[in-house]
BANU-777037 format. One line per field, with one value per residue: residue number from 1; residue in one letter; chain; y, x, z of N, C-alpha, C, O in turn. Coordinates in Angstrom, 1 decimal. Each point is the difference from the previous one (the first is absolute). Layout:
! BANU-777037
num = (NUM,...) $
residuo = (a,...) $
cadena = (A,...) $
n.y = (Y,...) $
n.x = (X,...) $
n.z = (Z,...) $
ca.y = (Y,...) $
ca.x = (X,...) $
ca.z = (Z,...) $
c.y = (Y,...) $
c.x = (X,...) $
c.z = (Z,...) $
o.y = (Y,...) $
o.x = (X,...) $
o.z = (Z,...) $
//
This chain:
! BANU-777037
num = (1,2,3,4,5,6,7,8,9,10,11,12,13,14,15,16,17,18,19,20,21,22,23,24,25,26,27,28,29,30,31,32,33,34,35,36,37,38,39,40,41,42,43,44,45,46,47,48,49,50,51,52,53,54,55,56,57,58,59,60,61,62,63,64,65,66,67,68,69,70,71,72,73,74,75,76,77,78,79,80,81,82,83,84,85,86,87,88,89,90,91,92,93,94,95,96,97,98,99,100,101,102,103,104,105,106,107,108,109,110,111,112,113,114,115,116,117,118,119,120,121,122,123,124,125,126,127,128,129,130,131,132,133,134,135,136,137,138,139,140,141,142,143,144,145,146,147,148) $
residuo = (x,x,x,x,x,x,x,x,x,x,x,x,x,x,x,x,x,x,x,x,x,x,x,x,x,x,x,x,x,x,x,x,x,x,x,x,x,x,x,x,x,x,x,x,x,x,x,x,x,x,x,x,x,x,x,x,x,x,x,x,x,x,x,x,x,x,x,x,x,x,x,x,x,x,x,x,x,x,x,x,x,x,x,x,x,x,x,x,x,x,x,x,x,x,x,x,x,x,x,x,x,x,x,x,x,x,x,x,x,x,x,x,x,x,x,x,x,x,x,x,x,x,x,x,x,x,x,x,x,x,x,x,x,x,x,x,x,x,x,x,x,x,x,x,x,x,x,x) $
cadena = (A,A,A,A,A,A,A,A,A,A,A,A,A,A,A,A,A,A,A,A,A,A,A,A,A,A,A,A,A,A,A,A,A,A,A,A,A,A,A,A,A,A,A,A,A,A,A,A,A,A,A,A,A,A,A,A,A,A,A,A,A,A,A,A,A,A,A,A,A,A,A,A,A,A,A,A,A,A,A,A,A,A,A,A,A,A,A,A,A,A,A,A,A,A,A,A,A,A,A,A,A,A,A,A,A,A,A,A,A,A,A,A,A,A,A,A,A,A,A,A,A,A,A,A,A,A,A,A,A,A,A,A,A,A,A,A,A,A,A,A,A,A,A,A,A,A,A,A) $
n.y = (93.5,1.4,-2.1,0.2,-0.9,-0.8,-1.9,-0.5,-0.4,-2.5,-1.1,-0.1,-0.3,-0.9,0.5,-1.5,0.5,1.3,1.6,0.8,0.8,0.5,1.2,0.5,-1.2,-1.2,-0.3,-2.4,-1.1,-2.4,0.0,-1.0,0.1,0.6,-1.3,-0.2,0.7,-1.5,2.0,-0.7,1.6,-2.2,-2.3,1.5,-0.4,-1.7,0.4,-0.2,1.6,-0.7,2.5,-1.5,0.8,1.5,0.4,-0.5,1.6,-0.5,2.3,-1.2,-0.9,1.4,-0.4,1.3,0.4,-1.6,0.6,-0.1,-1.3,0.5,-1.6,1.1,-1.8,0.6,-1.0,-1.9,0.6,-2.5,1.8,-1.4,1.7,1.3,-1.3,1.9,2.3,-0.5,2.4,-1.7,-0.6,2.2,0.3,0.0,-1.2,2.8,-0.8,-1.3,-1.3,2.0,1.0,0.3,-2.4,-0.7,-0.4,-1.6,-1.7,-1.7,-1.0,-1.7,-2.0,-1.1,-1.6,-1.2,-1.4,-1.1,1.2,0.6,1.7,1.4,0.4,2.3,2.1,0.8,0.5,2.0,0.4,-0.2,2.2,0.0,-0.3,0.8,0.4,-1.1,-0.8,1.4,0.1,-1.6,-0.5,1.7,0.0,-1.1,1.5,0.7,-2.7,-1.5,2.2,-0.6,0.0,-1.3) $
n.x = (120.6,0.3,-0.3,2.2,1.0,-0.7,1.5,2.6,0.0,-0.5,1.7,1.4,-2.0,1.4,2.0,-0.7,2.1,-1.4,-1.1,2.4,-2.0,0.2,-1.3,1.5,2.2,-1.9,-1.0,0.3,-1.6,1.2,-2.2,1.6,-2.0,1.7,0.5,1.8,1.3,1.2,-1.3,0.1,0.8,-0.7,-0.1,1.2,-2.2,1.2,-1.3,2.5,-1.8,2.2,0.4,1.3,0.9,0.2,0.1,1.2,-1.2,1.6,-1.2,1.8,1.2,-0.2,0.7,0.8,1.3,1.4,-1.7,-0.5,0.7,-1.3,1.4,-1.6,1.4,-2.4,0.6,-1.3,-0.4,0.3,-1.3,1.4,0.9,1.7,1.6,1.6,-0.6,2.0,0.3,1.1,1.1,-0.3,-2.1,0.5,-1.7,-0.4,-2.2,0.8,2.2,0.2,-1.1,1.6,0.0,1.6,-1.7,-1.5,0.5,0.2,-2.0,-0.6,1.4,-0.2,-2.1,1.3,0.8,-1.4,0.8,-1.9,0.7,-0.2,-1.1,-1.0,1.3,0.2,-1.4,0.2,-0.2,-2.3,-1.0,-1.0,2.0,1.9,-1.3,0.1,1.3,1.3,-0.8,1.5,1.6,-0.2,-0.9,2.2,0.7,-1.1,0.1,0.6,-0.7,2.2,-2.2,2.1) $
n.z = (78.9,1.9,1.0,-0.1,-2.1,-2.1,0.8,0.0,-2.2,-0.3,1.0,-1.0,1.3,0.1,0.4,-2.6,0.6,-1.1,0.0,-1.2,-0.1,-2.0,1.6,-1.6,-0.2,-1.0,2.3,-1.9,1.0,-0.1,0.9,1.7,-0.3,2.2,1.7,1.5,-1.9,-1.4,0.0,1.4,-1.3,0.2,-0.6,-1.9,-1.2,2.4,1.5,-1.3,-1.2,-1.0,-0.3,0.4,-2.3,2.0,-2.4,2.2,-1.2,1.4,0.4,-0.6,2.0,-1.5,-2.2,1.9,-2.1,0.8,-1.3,2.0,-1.3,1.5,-0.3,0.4,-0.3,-1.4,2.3,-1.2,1.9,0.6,1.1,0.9,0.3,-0.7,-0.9,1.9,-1.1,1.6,0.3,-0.9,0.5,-0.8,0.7,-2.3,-0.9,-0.1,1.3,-1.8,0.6,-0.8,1.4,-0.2,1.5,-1.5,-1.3,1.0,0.9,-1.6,-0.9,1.6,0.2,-2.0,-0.1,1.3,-1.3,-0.9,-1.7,0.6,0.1,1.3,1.6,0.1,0.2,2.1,0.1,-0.7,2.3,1.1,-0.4,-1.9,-1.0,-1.1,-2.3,-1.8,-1.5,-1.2,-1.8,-1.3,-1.3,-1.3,-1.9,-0.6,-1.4,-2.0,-0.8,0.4,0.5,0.2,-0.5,-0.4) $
ca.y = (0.5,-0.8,0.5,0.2,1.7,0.2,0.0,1.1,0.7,0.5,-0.3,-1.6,-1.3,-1.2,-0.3,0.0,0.6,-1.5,0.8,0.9,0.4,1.3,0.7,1.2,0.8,-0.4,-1.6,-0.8,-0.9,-0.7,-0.3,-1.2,-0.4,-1.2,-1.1,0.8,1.7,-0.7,0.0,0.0,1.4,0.1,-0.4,-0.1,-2.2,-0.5,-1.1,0.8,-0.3,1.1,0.2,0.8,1.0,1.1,0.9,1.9,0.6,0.4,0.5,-0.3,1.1,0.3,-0.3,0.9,1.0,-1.1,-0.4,-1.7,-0.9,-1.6,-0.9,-0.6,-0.6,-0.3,-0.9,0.1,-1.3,-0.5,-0.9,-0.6,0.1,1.3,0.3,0.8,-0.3,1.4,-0.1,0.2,1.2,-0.4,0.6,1.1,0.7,-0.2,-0.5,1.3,1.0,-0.4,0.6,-0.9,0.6,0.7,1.3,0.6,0.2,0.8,1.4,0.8,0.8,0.7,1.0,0.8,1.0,1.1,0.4,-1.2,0.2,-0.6,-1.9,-0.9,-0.1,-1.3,-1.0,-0.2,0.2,1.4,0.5,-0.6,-1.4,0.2,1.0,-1.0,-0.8,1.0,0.4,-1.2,0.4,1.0,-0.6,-0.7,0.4,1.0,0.4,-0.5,-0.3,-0.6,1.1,-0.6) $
ca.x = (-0.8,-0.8,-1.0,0.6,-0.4,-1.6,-0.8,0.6,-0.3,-1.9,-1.4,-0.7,-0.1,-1.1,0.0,1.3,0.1,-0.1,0.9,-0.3,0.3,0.5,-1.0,-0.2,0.2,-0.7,0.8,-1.7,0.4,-1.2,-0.2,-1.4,-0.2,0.2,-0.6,-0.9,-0.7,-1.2,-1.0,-1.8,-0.3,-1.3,0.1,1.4,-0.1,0.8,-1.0,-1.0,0.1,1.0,-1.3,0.8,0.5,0.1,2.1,-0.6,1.5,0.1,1.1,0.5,0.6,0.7,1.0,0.1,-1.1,-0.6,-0.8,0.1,-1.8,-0.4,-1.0,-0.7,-1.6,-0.4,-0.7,-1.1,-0.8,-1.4,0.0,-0.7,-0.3,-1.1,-1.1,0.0,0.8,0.1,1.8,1.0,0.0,1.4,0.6,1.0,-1.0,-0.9,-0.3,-0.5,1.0,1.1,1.3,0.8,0.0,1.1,0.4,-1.3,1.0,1.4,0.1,-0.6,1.4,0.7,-0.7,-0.1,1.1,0.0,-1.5,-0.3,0.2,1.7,-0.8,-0.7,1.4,1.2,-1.0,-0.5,-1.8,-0.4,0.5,-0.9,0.0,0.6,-0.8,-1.1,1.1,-0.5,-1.7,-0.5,1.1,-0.1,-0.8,-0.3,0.7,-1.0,-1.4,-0.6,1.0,-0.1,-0.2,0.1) $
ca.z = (1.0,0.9,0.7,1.3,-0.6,0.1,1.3,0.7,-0.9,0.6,0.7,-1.2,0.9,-0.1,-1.6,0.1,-1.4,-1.4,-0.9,0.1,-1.1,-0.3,-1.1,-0.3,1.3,1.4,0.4,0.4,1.1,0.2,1.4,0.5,1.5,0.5,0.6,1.3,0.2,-0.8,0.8,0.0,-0.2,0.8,0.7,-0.1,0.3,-1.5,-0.7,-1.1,-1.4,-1.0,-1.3,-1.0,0.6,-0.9,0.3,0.4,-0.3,1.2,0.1,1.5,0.1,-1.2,0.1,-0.4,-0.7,-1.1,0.0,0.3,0.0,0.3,-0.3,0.8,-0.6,1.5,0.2,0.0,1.0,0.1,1.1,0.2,1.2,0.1,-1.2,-0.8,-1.0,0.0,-0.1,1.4,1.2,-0.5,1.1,0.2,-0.6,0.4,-1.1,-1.0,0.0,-0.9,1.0,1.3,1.2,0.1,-1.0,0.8,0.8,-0.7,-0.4,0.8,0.5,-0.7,0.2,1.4,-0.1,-1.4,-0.2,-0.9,-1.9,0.4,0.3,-1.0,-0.7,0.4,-0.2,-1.7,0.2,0.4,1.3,0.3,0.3,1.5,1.1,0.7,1.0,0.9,0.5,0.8,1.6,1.0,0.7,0.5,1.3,0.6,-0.1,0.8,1.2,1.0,1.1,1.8) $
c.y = (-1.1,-0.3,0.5,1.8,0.5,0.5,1.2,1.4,0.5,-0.3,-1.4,-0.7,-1.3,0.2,-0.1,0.5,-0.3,1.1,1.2,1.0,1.6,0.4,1.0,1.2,-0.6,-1.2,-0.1,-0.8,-0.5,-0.7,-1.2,0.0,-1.6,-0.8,0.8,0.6,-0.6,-0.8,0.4,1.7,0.2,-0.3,-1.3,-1.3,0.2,-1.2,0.9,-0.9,0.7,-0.3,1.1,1.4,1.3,0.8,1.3,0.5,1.3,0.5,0.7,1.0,0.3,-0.3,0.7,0.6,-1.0,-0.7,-1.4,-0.5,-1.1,-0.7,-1.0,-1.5,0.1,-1.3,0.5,-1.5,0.4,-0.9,-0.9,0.0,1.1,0.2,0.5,-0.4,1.4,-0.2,0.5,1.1,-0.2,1.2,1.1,1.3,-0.1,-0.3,1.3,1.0,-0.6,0.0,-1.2,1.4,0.3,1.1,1.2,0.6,1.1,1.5,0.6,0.4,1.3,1.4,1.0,0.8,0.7,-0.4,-1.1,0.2,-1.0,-1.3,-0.5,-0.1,-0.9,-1.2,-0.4,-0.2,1.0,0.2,-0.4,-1.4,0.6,0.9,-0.9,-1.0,1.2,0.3,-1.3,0.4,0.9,-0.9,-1.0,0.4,1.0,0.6,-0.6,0.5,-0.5,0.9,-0.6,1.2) $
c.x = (-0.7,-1.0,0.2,0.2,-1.3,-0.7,0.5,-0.1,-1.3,-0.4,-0.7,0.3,-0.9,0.3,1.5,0.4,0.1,1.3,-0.7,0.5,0.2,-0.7,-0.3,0.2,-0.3,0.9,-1.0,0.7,-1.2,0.5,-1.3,-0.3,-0.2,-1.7,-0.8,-0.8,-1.7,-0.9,-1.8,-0.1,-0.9,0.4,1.1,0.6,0.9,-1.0,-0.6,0.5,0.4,-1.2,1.4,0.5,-0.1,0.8,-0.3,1.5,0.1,1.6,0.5,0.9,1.4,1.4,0.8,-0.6,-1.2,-1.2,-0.5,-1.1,0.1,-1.0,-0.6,-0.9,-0.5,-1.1,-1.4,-0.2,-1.2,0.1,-0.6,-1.0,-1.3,-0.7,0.4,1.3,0.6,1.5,0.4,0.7,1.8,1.2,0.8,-0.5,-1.4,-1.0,-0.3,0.6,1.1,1.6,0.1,-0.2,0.9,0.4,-0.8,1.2,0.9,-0.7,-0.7,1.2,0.1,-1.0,0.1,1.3,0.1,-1.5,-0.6,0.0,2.0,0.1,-0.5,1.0,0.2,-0.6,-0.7,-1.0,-0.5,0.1,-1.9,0.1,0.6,-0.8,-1.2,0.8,-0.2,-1.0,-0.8,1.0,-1.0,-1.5,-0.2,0.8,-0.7,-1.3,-0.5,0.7,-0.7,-0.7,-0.6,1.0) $
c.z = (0.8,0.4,1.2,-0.5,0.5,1.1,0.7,-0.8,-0.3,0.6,-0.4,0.9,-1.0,-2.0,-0.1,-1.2,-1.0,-1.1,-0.1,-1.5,0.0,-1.4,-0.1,1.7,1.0,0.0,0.4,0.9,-0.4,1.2,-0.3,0.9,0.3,-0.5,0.7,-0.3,-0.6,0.8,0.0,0.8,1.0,1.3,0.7,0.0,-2.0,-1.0,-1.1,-1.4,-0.5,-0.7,-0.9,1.0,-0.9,0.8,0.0,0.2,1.2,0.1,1.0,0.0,-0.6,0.6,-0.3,-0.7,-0.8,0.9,0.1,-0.2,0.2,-1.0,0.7,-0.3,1.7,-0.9,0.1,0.5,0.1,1.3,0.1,1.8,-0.2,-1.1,-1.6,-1.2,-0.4,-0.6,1.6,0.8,-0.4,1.5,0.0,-0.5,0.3,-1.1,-1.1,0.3,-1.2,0.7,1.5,1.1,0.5,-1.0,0.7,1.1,-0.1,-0.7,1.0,0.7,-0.6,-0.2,1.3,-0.1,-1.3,-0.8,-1.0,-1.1,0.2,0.1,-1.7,-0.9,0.0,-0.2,-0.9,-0.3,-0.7,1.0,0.6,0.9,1.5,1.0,0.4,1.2,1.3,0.9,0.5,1.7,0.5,0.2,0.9,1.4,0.9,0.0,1.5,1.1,1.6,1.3,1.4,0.4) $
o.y = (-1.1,1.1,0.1,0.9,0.6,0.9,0.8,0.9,1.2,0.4,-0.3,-0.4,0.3,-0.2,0.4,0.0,-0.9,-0.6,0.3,-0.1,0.4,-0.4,0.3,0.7,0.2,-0.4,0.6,0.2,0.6,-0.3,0.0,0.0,-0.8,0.4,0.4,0.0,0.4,-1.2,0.5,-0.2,1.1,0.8,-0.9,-0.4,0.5,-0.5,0.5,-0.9,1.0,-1.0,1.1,0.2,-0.1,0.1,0.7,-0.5,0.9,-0.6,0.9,0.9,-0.7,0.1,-0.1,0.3,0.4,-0.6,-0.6,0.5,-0.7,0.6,-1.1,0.3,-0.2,-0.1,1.1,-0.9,1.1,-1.1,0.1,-0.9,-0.3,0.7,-0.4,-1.0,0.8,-1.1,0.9,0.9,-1.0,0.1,0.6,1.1,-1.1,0.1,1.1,1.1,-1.2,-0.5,-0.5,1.2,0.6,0.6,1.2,1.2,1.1,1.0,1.2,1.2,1.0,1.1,1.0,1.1,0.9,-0.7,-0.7,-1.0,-0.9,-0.7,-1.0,-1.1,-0.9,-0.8,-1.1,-0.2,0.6,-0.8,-0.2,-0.3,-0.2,0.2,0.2,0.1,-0.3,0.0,0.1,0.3,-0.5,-0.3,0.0,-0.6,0.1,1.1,0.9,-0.9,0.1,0.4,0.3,0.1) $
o.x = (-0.3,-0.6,-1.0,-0.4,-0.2,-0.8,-0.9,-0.1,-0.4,-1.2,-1.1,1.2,-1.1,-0.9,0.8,-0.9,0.9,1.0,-1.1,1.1,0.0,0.3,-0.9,-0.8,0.6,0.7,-0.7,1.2,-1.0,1.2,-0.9,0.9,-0.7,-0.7,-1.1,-1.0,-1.0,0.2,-0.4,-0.5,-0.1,0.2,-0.1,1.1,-0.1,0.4,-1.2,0.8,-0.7,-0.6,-0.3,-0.2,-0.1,0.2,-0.6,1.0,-0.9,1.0,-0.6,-0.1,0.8,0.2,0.1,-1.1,-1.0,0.4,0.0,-0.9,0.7,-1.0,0.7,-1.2,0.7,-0.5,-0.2,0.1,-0.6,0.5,-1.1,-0.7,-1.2,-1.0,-0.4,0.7,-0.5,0.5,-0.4,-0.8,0.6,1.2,0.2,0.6,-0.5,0.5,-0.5,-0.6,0.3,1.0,-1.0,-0.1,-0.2,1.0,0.3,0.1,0.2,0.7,-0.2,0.0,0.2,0.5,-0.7,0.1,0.8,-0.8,0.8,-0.4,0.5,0.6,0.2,-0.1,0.0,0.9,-0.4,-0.5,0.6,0.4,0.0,-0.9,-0.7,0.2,-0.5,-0.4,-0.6,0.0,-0.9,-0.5,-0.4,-0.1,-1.0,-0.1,0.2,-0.6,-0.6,0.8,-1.2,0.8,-1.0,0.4) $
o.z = (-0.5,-0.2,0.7,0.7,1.1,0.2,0.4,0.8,-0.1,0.0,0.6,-0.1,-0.3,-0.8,0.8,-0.9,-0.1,-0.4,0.4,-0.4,1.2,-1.2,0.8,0.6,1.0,-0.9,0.8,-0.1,-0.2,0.1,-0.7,0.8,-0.7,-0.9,-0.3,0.6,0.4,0.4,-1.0,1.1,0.4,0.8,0.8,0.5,-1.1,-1.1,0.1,0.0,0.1,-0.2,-0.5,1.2,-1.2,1.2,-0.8,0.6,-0.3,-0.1,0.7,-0.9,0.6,1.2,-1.2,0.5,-0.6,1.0,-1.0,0.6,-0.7,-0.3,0.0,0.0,1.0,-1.1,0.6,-0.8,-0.1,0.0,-0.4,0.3,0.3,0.0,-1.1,0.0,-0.8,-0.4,0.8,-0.2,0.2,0.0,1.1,0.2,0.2,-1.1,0.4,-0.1,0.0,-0.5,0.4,-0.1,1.0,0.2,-0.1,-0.1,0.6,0.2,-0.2,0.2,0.6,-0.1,-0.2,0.6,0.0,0.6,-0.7,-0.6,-0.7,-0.8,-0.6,-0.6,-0.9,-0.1,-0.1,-1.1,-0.8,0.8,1.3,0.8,1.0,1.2,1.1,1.2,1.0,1.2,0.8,1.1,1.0,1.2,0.7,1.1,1.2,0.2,0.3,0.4,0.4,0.8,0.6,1.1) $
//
């Protein structure tokens, strides 16, 4: 597998791919992110200090019936510019979401044409997870309307 896979497949700009294992049904993908992506979260200055890393496990959109997770290490820097000492903004996922912004995609598709217990099937979720993913879309699409 490629990083030229990854990218046309998830969505995965800015990582390259390290291996991939088969566990109990699911496909783990461990994923690096480039250079680029390792940055100061604030105020986006390459002038930082690696304070180590922690591996966030992010699941993306299924391969056929089989289930995909990303292994993630995200970088924890230390700016030297601003101050701060945070993990990195790993971009495909929102922060304290376990799910990718493309699995968000894919079951909000799939939630507009059949019902979310079906979504949650297929996907191996609860139906809690696709009905919250849900209820974020309709808010941000219709809480505030436009009255010019």
């Amino acid at each position: 597998m490629s990083t030229s896979f990854i990218y046309h497949a998830f969505g995965l700009r800015g990582y390259d791919y390290g291996r991939q294992d088969f566990i109990a049904g699911n496909i783990i993908m461990k994923v690096q992110p480039e250079d680029d992506l390792i940055c100061c979260p604030c105020c986006r200055s390459r002038d930082i200090i690696r304070h180590g890393f922690a591996e966030r496990w992010v699941q993306t959109v299924p391969i056929g019936f089989k289930p995909v997770w990303l292994v993630i290490p995200v970088r924890r820097v230390g700016c030297r510019n601003c101050g701060i000492v945070r993990l990195i903004d790993i971009q495909i996922a929102e922060p304290r979401r376990w799910y990718t912004k493309a699995f968000e995609r894919y079951a909000l598709a799939l939630a507009r044409k059949t019902t979310i217990q079906d979504v949650a099937d297929l996907f191996g979720v609860g139906w809690d997870t696709i009905k919250s993913i849900f209820n974020r879309y309709l808010s941000r699409r219709f809480s505030k309307p436009n009255l010019n």
